[in-house]
Wavefront OBJ file of the C-alpha trace (Angstrom):
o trace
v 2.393 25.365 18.748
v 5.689 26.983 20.168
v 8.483 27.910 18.355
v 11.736 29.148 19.989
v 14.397 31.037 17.588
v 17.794 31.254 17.931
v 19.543 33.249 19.867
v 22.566 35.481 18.580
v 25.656 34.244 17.317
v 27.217 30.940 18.224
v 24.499 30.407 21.115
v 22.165 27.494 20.715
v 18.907 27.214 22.820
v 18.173 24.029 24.625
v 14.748 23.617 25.346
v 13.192 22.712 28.252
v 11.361 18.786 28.357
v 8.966 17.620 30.945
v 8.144 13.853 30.417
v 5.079 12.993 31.689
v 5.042 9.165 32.525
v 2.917 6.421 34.247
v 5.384 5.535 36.543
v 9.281 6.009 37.074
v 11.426 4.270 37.163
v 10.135 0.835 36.142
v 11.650 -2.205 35.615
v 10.033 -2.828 32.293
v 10.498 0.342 30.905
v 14.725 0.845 31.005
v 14.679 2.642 27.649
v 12.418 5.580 29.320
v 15.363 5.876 32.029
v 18.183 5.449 29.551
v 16.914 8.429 27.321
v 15.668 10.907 30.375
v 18.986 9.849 32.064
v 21.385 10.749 27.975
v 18.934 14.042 27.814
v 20.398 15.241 31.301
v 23.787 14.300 30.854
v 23.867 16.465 27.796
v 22.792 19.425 30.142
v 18.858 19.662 28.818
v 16.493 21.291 31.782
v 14.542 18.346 31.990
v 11.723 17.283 34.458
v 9.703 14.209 34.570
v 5.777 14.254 35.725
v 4.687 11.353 37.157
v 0.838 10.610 36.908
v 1.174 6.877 38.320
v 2.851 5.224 41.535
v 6.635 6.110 42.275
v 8.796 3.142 42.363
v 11.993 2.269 44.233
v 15.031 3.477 41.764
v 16.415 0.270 42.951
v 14.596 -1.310 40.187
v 16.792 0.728 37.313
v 20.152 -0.302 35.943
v 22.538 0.803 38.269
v 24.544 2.805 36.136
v 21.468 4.863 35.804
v 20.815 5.341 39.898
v 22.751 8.008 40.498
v 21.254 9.994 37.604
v 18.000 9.060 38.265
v 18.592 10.204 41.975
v 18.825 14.074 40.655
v 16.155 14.510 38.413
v 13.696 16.329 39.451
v 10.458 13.707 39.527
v 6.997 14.900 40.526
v 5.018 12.863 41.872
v 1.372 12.661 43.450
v 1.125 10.966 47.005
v -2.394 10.358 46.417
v -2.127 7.592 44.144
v -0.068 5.550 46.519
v -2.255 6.505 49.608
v -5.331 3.645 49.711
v -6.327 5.863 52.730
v -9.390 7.818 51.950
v -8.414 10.790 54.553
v -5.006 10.757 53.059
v -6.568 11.025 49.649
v -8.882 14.058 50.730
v -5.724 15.615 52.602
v -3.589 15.628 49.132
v -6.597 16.889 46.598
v -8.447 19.591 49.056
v -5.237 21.994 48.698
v -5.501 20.924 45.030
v -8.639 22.047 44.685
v -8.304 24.837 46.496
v -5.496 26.272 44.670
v -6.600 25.387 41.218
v -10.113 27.225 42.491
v -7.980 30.357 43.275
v -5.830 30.378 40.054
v -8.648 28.994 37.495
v -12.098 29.289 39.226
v -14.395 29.038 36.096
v -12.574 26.073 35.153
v -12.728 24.253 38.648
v -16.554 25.394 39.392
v -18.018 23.428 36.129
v -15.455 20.445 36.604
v -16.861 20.797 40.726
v -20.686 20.903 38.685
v -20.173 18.435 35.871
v -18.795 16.135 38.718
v -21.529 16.289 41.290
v -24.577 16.361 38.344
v -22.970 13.074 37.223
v -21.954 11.618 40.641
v -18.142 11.098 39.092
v -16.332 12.512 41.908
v -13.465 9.977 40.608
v -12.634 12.327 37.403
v -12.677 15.337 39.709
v -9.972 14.151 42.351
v -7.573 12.936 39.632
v -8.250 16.132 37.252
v -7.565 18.374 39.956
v -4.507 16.361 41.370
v -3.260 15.792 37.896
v -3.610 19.527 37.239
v -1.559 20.123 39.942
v 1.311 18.615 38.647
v 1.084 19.102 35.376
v 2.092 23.549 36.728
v 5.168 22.032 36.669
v 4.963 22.071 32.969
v 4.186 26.035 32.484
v 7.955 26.776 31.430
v 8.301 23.729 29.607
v 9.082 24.283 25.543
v 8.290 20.298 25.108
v 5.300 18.278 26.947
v 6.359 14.372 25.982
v 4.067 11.660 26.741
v 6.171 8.534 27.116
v 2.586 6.540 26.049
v -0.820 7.660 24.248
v -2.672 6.358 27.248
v -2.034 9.240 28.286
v -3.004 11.260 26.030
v -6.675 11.871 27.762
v -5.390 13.143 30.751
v -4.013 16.238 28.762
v -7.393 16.203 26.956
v -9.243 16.727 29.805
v -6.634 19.203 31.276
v -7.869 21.477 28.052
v -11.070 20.605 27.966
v -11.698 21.611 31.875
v -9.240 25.027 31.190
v -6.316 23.537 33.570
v -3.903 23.068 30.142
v -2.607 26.846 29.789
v 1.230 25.868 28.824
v 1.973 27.038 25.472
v 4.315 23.954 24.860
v 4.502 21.535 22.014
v 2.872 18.681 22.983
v 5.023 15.151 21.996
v 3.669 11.370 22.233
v 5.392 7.810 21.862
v 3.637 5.054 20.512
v 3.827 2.020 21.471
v 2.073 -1.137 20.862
v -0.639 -1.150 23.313
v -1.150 2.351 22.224
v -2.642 1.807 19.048
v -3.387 -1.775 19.088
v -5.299 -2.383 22.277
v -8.821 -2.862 21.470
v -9.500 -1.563 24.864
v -7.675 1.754 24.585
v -8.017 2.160 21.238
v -12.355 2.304 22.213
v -11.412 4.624 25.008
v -9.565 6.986 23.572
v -10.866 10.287 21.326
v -8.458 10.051 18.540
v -10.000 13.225 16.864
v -8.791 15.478 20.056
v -5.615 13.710 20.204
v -4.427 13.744 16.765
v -5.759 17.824 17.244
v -3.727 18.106 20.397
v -0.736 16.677 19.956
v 2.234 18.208 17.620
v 4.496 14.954 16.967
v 3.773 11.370 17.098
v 6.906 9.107 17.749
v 6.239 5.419 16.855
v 8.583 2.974 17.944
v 9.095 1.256 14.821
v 7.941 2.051 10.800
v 5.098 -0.581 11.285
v 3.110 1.607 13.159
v 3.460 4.481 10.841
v 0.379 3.365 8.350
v -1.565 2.378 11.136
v -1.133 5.941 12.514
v -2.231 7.631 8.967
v -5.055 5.179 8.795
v -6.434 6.203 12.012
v -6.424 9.746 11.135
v -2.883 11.045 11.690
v -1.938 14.273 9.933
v 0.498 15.501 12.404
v 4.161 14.846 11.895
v 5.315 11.148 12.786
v 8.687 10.195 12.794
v 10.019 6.680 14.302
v 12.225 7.491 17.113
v 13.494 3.492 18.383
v 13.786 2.627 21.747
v 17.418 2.329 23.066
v 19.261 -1.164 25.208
v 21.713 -0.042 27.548
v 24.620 -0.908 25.348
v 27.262 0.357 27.666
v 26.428 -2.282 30.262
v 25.631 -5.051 28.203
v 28.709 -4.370 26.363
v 30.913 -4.895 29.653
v 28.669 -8.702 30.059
v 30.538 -11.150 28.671
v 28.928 -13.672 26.538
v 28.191 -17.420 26.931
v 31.043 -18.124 23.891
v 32.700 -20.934 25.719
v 30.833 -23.436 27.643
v 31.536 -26.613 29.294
v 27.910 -27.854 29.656
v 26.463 -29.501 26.171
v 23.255 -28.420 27.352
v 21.353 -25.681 25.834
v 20.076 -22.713 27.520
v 16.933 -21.339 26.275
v 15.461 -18.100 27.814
v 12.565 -15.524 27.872
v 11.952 -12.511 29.171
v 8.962 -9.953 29.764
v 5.834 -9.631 31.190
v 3.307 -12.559 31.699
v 0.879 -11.639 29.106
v -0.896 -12.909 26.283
v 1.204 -11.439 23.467
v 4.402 -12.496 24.635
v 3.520 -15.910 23.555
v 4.876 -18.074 26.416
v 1.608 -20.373 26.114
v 3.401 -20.769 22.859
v 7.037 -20.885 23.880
v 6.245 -23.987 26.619
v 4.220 -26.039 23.959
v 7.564 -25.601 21.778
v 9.620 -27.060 24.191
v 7.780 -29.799 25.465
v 7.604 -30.697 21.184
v 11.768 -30.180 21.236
v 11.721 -32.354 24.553
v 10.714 -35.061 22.754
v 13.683 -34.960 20.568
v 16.610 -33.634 23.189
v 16.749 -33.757 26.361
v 19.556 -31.377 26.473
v 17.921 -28.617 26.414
v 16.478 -25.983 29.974
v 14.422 -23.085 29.604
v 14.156 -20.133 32.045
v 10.681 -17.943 32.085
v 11.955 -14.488 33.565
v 9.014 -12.548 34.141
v 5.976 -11.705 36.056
v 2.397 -10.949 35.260
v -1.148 -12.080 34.829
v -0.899 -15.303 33.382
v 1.755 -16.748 35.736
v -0.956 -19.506 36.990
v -2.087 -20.475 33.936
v 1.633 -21.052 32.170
v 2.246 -22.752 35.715
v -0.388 -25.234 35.241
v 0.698 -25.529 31.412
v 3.914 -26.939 32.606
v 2.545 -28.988 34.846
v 0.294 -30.386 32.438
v 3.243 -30.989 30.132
v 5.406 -33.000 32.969
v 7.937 -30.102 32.607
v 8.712 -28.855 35.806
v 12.392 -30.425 35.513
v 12.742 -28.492 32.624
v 11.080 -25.233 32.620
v 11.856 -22.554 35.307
v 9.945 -19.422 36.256
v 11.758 -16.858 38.210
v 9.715 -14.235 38.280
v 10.429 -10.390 37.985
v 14.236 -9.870 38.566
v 16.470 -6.469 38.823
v 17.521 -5.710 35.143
v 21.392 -5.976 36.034
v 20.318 -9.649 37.419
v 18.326 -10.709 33.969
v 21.197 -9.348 31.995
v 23.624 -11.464 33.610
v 21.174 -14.625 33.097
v 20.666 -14.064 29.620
v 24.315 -13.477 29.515
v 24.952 -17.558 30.311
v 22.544 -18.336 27.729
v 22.744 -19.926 24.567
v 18.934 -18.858 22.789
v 16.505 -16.228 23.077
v 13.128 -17.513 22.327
v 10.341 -14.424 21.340
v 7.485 -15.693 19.820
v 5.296 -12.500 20.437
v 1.543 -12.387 18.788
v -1.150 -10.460 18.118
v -3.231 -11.043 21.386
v -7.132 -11.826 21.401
v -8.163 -8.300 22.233
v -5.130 -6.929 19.745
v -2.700 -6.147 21.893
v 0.764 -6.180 20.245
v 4.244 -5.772 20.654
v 6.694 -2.477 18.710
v 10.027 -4.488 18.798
v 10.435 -6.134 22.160
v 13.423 -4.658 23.682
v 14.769 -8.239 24.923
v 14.996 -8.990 21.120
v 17.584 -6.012 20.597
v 18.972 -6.843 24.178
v 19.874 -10.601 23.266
v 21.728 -9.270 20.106
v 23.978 -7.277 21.411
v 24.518 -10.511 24.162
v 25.358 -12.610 21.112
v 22.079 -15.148 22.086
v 20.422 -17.314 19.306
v 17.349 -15.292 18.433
v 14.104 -17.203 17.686
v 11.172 -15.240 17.282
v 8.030 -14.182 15.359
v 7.342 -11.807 12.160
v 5.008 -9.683 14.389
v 4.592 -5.774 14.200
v 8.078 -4.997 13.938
v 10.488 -6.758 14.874
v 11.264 -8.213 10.935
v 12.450 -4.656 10.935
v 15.776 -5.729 12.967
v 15.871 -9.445 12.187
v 17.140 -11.071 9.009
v 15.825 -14.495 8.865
v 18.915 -16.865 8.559
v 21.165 -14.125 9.323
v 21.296 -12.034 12.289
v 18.270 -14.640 13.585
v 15.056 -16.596 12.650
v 11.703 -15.886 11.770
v 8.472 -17.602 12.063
v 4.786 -17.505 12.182
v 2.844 -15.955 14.708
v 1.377 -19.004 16.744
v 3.447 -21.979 15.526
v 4.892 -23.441 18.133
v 5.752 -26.713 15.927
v 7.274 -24.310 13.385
v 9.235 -23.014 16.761
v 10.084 -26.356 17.704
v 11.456 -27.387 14.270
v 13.695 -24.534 14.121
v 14.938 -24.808 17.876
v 15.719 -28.640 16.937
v 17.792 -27.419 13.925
v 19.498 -24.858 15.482
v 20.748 -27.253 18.219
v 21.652 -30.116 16.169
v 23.945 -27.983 13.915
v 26.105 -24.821 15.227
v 27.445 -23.923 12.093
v 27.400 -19.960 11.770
v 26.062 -19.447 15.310
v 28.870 -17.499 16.182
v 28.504 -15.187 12.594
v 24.940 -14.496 12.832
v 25.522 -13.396 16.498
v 28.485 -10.938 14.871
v 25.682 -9.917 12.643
v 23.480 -8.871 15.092
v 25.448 -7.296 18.115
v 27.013 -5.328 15.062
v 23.324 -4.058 13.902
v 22.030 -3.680 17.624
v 24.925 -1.944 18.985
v 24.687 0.628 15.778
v 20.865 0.894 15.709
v 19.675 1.120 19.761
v 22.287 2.703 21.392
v 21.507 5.161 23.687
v 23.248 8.299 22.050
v 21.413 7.161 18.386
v 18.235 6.829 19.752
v 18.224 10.221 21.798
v 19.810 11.524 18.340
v 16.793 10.344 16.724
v 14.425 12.138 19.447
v 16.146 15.753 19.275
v 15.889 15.363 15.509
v 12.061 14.677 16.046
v 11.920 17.355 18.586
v 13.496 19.922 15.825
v 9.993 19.254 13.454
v 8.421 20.596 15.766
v 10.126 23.674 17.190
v 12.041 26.569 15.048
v 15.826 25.467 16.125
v 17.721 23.043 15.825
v 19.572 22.764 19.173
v 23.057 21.161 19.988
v 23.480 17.304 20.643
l 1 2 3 4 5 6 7 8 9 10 11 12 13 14 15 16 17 18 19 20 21 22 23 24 25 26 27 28 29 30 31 32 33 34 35 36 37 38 39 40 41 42 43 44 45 46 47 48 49 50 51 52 53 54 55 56 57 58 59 60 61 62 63 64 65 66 67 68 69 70 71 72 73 74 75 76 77 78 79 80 81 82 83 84 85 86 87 88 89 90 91 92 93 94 95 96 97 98 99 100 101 102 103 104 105 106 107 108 109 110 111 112 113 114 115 116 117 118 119 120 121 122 123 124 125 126 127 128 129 130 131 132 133 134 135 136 137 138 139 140 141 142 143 144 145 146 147 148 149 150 151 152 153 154 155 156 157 158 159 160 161 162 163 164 165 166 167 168 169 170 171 172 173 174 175 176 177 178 179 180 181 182 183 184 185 186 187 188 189 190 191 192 193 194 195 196 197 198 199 200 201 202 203 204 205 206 207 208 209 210 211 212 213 214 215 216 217 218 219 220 221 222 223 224 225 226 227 228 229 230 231 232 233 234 235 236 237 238 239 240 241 242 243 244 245 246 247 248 249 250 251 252 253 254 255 256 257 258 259 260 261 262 263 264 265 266 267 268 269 270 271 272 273 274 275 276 277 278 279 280 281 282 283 284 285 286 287 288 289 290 291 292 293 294 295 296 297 298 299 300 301 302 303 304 305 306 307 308 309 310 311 312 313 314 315 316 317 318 319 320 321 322 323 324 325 326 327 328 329 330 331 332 333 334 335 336 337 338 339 340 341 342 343 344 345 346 347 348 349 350 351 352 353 354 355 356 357 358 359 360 361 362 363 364 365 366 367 368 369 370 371 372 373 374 375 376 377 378 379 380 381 382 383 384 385 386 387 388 389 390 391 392 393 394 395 396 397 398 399 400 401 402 403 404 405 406 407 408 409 410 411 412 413 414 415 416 417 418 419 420 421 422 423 424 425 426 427 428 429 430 431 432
C-alpha cells in the first residue's frame, strides 16, 4: 500500500484519484457524477477510467455537464465497435505495446489464451491494460463497483497491474448480494487486493466481515443532488384531489413494481382518486405491461420509460407519494438505499416503502415515512389507503425528512465522508 507524507509547513498534498467505472456518465448512476464532479471542483487531479460503453453526457444533470465536459475520461472504442476489424484495429496496437513494455506478461496471457481457445479474456485484458497506464501516477485506484474488482485481479495476476496505488472499492447491493457475482467473483484475491471497502450503507458492513473482510470498511453514502432539487418546488398546493403516486428505477425484480401494481389495483378498489406513474426502463417492462393489463389498469397506471434526470425530478416534483417497495430478488439481488428514496425526501413526497437492506437506516416509520414488509402488497395497499384518507402530519413528516436528507446526502457530506475514508488508507490527511 502507498502512503504519501506531508509536505513542509502549511502545504497539504492532494492526491491523485482515478475512478475506474462501467460506464460514464449514466443516467442511473447521478451520485457517481455528483462526487467525481465535488472532487474536481475542490481542485483534486482526478481521472476517470472507463472499462464499459461511453454515454452521451446529455444523460447527467445539467448542472453537472459542463464539469463533466472537462474531466479527463478514458475510454476504449472497442467496446462500442460491434465491428470485428474495428475491434482487431483498437487491441493489435494494444498488444503490441503492452508486448514491448511487459513481454513476459503478454507472451503467457498470448499462451494461456490460445491453449484454452479464450481469445475473449485476451482482447479485453490487453485493452483494459491499456487504459488502466493511465493509472501509473495515480495515489488512489477507486472502483465505483466490486464487479470490477476481477478486472484488476487479472491485471496482477497477468503482470499488467504495476501502479503502486491504494486500491479503493464501493459496494453496492448487487455487489455482494447477487448470487451470480457473488459465484463469480474470488473474494480471497479481492479482499487481498483491495485496501478499503466503502459500503453504501451499515447493513452491508456484517455481510462484508462475514464474507471474509479484514480490510478497513467504512460506509461512505451515496449523495442526491440537493442543490437542484432544492431549487424544485414541491407539490404543497394542489388543485386536483387526486393523488399522485410515483416510482422510479430500473425495471427489475427487486424494485418490486410486480408488487407496487398489485397494490394499486387493491387501493383501486377503494379510491378511484388515485394515478400512478412507472418511470423507468428495463427487463421486465413486458411483463409489468401485461400485469396491468391483466388488472384493467391501463387508465390508471402509466409507464414512461427512461427519462433525463432533470425531467424525473420535475415529475416527482408534482407528486404527492413515493411508492418503494424494493425486495430481496429470487437470485438475491438487493438494493443499498435506493437513491429515489433520499431523492423524494428532500422533494417533500409521501414515502412508502420496504424494511429492505438499508433503507430503515434513513426512514422512521410514522415519522419521516412508512415501513413495511418485503412482498406485501396488501400491507402496501392498507397503508396507501390510510395515508390518503387522512393528511394529518403529511406536511411534518415531509419537514422531517427533507431536514434528514438534505443533512445526510448532500453532496459536500458525502464526498466529506469519502476523503475521510481515503485518509485510512494513506499517511495524510489532505484539505477538504
Amino acid at each position: 500500500m502507498k502512503c504519501i507524507k506531508h509536505e513542509t509547513g502549511k502545504n497539504i498534498v492532494k492526491p491523485k484519484i482515478t475512478m475506474v467505472v462501467t460506464g460514464f456518465p449514466v443516467t442511473s448512476q447521478t451520485f457517481i457524477s455528483l462526487k467525481v464532479a465535488e472532487l474536481f471542483n475542490r481542485g483534486y487531479d482526478i481521472s476517470i477510467i472507463n472499462l464499459g460503453e461511453t454515454n452521451d453526457v446529455k444523460w447527467a444533470p445539467d448542472s453537472l455537464q459542463a464539469v463533466i465536459k472537462k474531466l479527463p475520461i478514458i475510454s476504449s472504442k472497442y467496446y462500442n465497435s460491434g465491428k470485428p476489424y474495428f475491434r482487431i484495429g483498437y487491441l493489435l496496437p494494444a498488444i503490441l505495446l503492452h508486448t514491448f513494455r511487459y513481454p513476459f506478461s503478454s507472451l503467457r496471457l498470448l499462451v494461456h489464451g490460445a491453449l484454452k481457445r479464450n481469445f475473449d479474456d485476451l482482447k479485453r485484458i490487453h485493452d483494459d491494460a491499456l487504459l488502466l497506464r493511465a493509472t501509473k501516477d495515480a495515489d488512489i485506484i477507486h472502483c465505483q463497483f466490486a464487479s470490477l474488482a476481477t478486472h484488476l485481479i487479472n491485471f496482477k495476476n497477468n503482470g499488467f497491474l504495476k501502479a503502486n496505488a491504494c486500491i479503493a472499492c464501493s459496494i453496492r447491493g448487487a455487489d455482494i448480494t447477487w448470487k451470480n457475482h457473488i459465484e463469480k467473483t474470488d473474494w480471497d484475491a479481492v479482499f487481498d487486493l483491495f485496501d478499503l471497502f466503502l459500503p453504501v450503507c451499515n447493513h452491508f458492513i456484517p455481510i462484508l466481515r462475514q464474507m471474509g473482510c479484514k480490510k478497513n470498511i467504512k460506509v461512505v453514502h451515496s449523495p442526491v443532488n440537493t442543490m437542484i432539487l432544492n431549487k424544485i418546488k414541491p407539490n404543497t398546493v394542489k388543485t386536483s384531489k387526486t393523488v399522485d403516486i410515483i416510482s422510479v428505477g430500473r425495471l427489475v425484480e427487486k424494485k418490486g413494481f410486480d408488487d407496487a401494481i398489485a397494490a394499486i389495483y387493491l387501493l383501486h378498489k377503494k379510491t378511484n382518486n388515485i394515478r400512478y406513474k412507472i418511470i423507468g426502463d428495463g427487463p421486465l417492462h413486458d411483463y409489468l405491461k401485461a400485469k396491468i393489463r391483466q388488472y384493467n389498469l391501463d387508465n390508471i397506471i402509466e409507464m414512461t420509460g427512461a427519462l433525463p434526470t432533470n425531467q424525473t425530478l420535475e415529475i416527482m416534483a408534482g407528486s404527492d407519494i413515493l411508492l418503494a417497495p424494493s425486495k430481496k430478488a429470487s437470485d438475491g439481488d438487493s438494493e443499498g438505499i435506493p437513491n429515489v428514496v433520499k431523492e423524494a425526501m428532500v422533494l417533500c413526497l409521501q414515502v412508502v416503502t420496504t424494511r429492505h437492506a438499508g433503507i430503515p437506516e434513513i426512514i422512521e416509520h410514522g415519522e419521516t415515512g412508512f415501513l413495511v414488509p418485503e412482498r406485501s402488497p396488501e400491507v402496501l395497499a392498507g397503508v396507501l389507503h390510510d395515508l390518503i384518507k387522512d393528511r394529518t402530519g403529511w406536511d411534518s413528516r415531509a419537514q422531517k425528512a427533507k431536514a434528514f436528507a438534505l443533512y445526510m446526502f448532500s453532496v459536500e457530506k458525502t464526498t466529506d465522508e469519502l476523503i475521510e475514508a481515503y485518509n485510512q488508507i494513506l499517511d495524510i490527511e489532505f484539505s477538504r
